[in-house]
N, C-alpha and C positions, 0 to 999 in steps of 0.2 A: 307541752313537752313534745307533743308529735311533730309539730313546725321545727323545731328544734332540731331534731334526729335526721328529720328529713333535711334540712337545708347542709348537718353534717354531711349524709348521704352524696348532696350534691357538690358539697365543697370537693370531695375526696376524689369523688370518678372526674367532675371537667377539670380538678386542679392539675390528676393524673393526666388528661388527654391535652392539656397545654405545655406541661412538659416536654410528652412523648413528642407531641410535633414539633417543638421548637430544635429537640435533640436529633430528631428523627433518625427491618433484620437484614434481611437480603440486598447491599447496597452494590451487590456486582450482578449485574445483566447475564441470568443464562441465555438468551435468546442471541448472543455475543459468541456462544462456547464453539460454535459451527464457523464462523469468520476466520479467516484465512490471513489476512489482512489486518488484524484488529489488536492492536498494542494490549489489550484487556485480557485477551481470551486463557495467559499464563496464571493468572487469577486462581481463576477454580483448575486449573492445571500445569504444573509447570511443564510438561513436554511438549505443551501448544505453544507456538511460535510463529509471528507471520513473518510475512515475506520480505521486509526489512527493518534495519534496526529504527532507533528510534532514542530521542531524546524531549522529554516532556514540558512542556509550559508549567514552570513551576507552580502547584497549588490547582491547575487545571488540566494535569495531567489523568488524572483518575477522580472526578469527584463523583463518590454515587450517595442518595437520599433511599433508603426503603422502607416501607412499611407493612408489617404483617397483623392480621388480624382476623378471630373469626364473628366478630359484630359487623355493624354495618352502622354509619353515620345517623342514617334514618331511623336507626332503632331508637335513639335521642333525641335526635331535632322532628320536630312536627309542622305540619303547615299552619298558618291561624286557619280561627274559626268564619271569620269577615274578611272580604277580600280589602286588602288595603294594611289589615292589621299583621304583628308582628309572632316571627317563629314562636315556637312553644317548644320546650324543655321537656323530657320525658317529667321532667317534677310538676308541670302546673297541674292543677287539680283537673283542666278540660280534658286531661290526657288519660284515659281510661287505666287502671292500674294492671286488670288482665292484657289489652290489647298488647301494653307495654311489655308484661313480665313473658309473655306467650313467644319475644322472638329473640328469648336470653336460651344458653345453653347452660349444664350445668355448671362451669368453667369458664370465663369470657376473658380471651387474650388480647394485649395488645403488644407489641412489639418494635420499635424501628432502630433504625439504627443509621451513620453518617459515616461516610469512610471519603479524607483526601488525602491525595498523593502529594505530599511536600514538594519532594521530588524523585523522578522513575528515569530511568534510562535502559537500554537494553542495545545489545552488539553483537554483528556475529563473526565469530573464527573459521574460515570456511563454514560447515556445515556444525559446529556447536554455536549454541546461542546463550548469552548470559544477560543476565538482569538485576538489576540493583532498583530498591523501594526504600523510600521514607516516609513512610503515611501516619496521619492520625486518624482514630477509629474511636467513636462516641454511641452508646447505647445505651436503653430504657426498655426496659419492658415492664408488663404489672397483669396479675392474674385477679380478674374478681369474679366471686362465687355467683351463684344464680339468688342463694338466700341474703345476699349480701343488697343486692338491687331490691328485693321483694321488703328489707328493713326498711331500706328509704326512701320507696314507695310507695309501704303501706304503712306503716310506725305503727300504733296499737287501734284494730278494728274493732276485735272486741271487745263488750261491756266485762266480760271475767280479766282478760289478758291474754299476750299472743309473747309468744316464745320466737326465737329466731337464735339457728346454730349453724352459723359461719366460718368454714374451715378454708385452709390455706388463701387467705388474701396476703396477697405479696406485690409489693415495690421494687425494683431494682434499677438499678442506672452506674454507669461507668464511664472510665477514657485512659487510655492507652497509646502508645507509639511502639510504631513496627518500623524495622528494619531488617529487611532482606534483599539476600544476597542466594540467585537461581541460578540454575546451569543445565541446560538440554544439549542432547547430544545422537546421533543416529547410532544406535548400536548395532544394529543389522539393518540388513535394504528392508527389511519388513516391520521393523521396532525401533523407536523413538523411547527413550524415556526420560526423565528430566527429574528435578531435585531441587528446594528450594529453602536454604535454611534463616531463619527468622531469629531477631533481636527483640524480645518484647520489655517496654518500660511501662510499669506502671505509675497513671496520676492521680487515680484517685474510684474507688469503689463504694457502694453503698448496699445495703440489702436488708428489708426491713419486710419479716413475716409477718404474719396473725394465724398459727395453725391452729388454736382453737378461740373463738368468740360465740360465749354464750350469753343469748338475752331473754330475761325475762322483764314479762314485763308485766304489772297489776295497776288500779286505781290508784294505788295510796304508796305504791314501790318499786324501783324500777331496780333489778342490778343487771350488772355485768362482769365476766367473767373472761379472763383471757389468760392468754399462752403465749408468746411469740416473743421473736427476737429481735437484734435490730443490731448490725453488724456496719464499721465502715473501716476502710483499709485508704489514709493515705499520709504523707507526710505533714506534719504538725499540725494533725486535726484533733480539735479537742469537743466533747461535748458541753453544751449550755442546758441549763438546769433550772427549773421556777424556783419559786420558795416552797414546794415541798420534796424536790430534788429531785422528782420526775424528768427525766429527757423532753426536752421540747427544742432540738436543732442540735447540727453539728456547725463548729465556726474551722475555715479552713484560713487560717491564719499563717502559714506561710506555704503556698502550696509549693511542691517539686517531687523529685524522684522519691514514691515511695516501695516501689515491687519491681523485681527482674524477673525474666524467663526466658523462655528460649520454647520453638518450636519449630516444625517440619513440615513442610508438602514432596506429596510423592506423585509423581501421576507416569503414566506408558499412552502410548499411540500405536495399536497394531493395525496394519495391514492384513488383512485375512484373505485367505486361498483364492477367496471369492471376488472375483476382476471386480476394482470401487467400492467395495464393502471396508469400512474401517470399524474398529471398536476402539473409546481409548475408557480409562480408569482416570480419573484426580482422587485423590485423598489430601486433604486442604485443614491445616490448624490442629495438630496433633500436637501440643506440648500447653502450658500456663505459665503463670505471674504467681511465684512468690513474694510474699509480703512480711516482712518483718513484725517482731512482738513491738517494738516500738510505735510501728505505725499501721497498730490496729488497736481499735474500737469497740468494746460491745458492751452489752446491753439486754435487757430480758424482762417483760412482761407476766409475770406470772401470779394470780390473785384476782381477789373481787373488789366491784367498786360497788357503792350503793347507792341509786339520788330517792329522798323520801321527797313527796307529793311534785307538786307540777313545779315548785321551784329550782326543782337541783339539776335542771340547764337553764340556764342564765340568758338566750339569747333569743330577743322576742321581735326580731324584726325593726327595731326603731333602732335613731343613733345614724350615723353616716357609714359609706358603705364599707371606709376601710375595719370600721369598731365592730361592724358584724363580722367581717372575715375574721377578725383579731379573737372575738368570742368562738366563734365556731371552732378553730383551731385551740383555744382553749379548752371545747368541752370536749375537743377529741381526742386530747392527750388525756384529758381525767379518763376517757375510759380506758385508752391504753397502758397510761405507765407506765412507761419503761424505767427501769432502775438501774445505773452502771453498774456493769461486774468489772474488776481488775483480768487484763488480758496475760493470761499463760503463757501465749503460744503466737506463734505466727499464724497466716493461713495461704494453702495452695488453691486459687482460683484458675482452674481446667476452661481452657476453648472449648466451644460447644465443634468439633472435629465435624466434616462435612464431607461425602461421598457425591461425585459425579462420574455418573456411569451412561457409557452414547454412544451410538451407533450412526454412522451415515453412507449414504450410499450415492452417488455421484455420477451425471450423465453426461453428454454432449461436451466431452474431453473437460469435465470437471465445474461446466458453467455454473451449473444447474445443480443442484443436490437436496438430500433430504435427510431430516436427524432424526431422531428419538432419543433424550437427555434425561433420566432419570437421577435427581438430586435425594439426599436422605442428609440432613444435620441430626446429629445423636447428643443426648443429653438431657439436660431439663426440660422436657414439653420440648421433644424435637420438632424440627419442621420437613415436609417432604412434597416434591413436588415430581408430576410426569407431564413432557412438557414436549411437544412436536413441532421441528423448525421446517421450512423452506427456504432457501437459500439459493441466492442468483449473484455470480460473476462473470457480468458479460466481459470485462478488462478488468485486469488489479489495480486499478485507482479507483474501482468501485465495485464495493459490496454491498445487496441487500440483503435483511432476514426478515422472515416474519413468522412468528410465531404462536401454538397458543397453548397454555397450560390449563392440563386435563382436571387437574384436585382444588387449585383455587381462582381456575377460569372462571365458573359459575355462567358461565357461556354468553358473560356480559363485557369478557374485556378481550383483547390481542395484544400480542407482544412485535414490536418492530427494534430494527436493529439499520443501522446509518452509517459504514464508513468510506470515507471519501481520501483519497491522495492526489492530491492536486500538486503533485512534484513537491512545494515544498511544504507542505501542511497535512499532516494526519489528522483528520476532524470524524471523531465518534459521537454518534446517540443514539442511547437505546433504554428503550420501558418493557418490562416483562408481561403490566397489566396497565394496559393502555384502557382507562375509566371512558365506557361510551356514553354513560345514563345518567343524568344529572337533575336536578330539581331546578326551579326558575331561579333561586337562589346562589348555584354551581354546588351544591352540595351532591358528593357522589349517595349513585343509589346503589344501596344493595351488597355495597362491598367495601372493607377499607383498608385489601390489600394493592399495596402499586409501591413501582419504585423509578427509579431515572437515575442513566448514570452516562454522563457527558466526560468526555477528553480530547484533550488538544496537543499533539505533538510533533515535532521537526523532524522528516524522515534520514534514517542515515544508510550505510552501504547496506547492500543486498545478501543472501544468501548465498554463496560459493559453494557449488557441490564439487567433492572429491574426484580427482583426478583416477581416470582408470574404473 
């Protein structure tokens, strides 16, 4: 029964980290927020603006990949034992079960997320600047406990039995389409502020807790006991059901619009007293996605499950590899069960809202400058980063930045930033955590936050400053 639990263990976490990657928080470049030049930078601010307009290479206009997390790759993968032979999974038994559980926290996040620009454009009127976005935007995240690892790692050590009580293990994953439409404008010689209002359509939602899993576990009895929910928002999705009418999938059988919203970016650029000092503010994703009663979903685990002696999981290793995935996923809805409830009500799904707060200071008539970008997302398990740029413009057909973030640097990675105008091409690239340390395999060490966010646009007329 222990091989059992454990091989669920690992179905759940690498099925979660093949997801996360394939979907793949942070898919906009701060190390960008200081560029002058950089179609991106109205992102986390709409009063940022560069120096001419711009029209995007469709679909390559904005694509950014990111990922946040506080594990590290290495805390999973192992080197072998024999030179020649193959990695090792925190599950094989050669892999010590303290060395392993000793570099979980109590809480272990992952996060990413994919954002592209369909299509962006941007124009300026004299001195106001406007912008128009059509992007799609895709994310996953998933929270696993510390006691959660230490169940499928260690399944029952002792000869009495071992308990394990697993609280908030969570799933999530989504996709959406935005449309906006921004407008910056100089409101005094010393203030800039700008405005950005957004179209959200929702495609499709999911969100599936565990806030309480209890295990006990004896010789002759195993139960479990659980709590948790299991929620999905989108057009004509229905649930599938076993023969004892447990949830085991959602079928999205005709996917389209299922939620609308609406939200807001606000952001200012001041000039302060102080000759090259600037300060600006973004506030970025203030509004959600309502979701109709019709095209929601739910769901609820609440009760015990009981398996008597070493029979009651089913899945012993033999068989071909898809009939073990196909058991495993079977013993792991028996422990959860979830049961459909009839949906009330609709539900309002809130942006996780995101504060960037910076400061720069700028020498040798602006070549040269220096940032300090304090980021905060508020919300469920926010994220928050402090993050220091240098920044070189020897001509405006070229920017560089490089930067490095103080909270999830870990003083292993730098951030760089790329834009180029070559008359008729605006070409951006930039990584916030640029991974320097790798294993002979290329598996990053130490850290498995990074992100990249590439664009390609056709430059258009310039900025006209006011007569007089």
């Amino acid at each position: 029964m222990k091989t059992s639990f454990l091989k669920i263990g690992t179905f759940v976490l690498l099925g979660s980290l093949m997801l996360t990657s394939a979907k793949a928080q942070q898919a906009t470049s701060r190390t960008a927020y200081f560029m002058e030049n950089a179609t991106q930078s109205h992102q986390m601010n709409p009063a940022l603006s560069p120096y001419n307009g711009y029209v995007s290479i469709p679909m390559l206009g904005s694509l950014g990949l990111g990922l946040e997390s506080n594990m590290a790759f290495t805390h999973f993968i192992y080197p072998p034992l024999t030179e020649g032979g193959q990695l090792m999974t925190f599950m094989h038994p050669d892999v010590d079960a303290q060395r392993f559980l000793s570099k979980l926290r109590p809480n272990n996040y992952l996060r990413a997320g994919l954002q592209a620009n369909l299509l962006s454009f941007g124009f300026y009127t004299e001195e106001n600047f406007w912008t128009f976005d059509l992007a799609t935007k895709l994310g996953i995240g998933m929270n696993i406990p510390y006691e959660f690892f230490a169940f499928a790692k260690n399944g029952m050590t002792s000869g009495s039995g071992n308990e394990y009580h697993i609280r908030d293990l969570s799933v999530n994953a989504g996709a959406y389409v935005e449309a906006s439409a921004g407008h910056s404008r100089q409101l005094f010689d010393f203030l800039r502020v700008g405005m950005k209002l957004k179209g959200l359509i929702g495609i499709a939602q999911v969100k599936a807790n565990i806030s309480e899993m209890d295990i006990v576990m004896s010789p002759s009895r195993w139960s479990v006991q659980t709590r948790g929910s299991l929620e999905g928002y989108a057009r004509g999705a229905a649930f599938t059901n076993d023969s004892t009418g447990a949830v085991n999938g959602i079928d999205f059988k005709t996917p389209g619009i299922g939620g609308f919203g609406m939200a807001v970016d606000l952001g200012a650029v001041y000039n302060t007293p102080i000759e090259n000092l600037t300060a600006s503010l973004g506030i970025i994703d203030l509004g959600g996605i309502s979701w109709g009663k019709k095209n929601t979903l739910r769901a609820k685990s609440q009760g015990s499950v009981s398996f008597e002696g070493i029979d009651g999981i089913s899945t012993d290793g033999t068989g071909s590899a898809e009939e073990q995935l196909e058991n495993m996923k079977n013993d792991l809805m028996d422990m959860i069960a979830f049961k459909e409830e009839a949906a009330t009500r609709g539900h309002f799904q809130g942006l996780n809202p995101t504060f960037n707060l910076g400061v720069e200071y700028s020498v040798l008539d602006n070549k040269i400058s220096a940032g300090l970008l304090y980021s905060q997302r508020v919300g469920n398990r926010g994220f928050s980063e402090l993050m220091t740029a240098v920044n070189f413009r020897p001509i405006k057909q070229v920017h560089v930045s490089t930067s490095y973030s103080f909270i999830h640097g870990g003083f292993e990675t730098f951030g760089f930033a790329l834009n180029l105008v070559p008359y008729v091409m605006n070409i951006f690239l930039a990584c916030d955590y640029t991974i320097l340390k790798y294993t002979p395999q290329f598996i990053p060490l130490n850290t498995a936050t990074t992100n990249v966010q590439l664009g390609i646009s056709v430059p258009l007329g310039k900025k006209q400053p006011k007569e007089g």
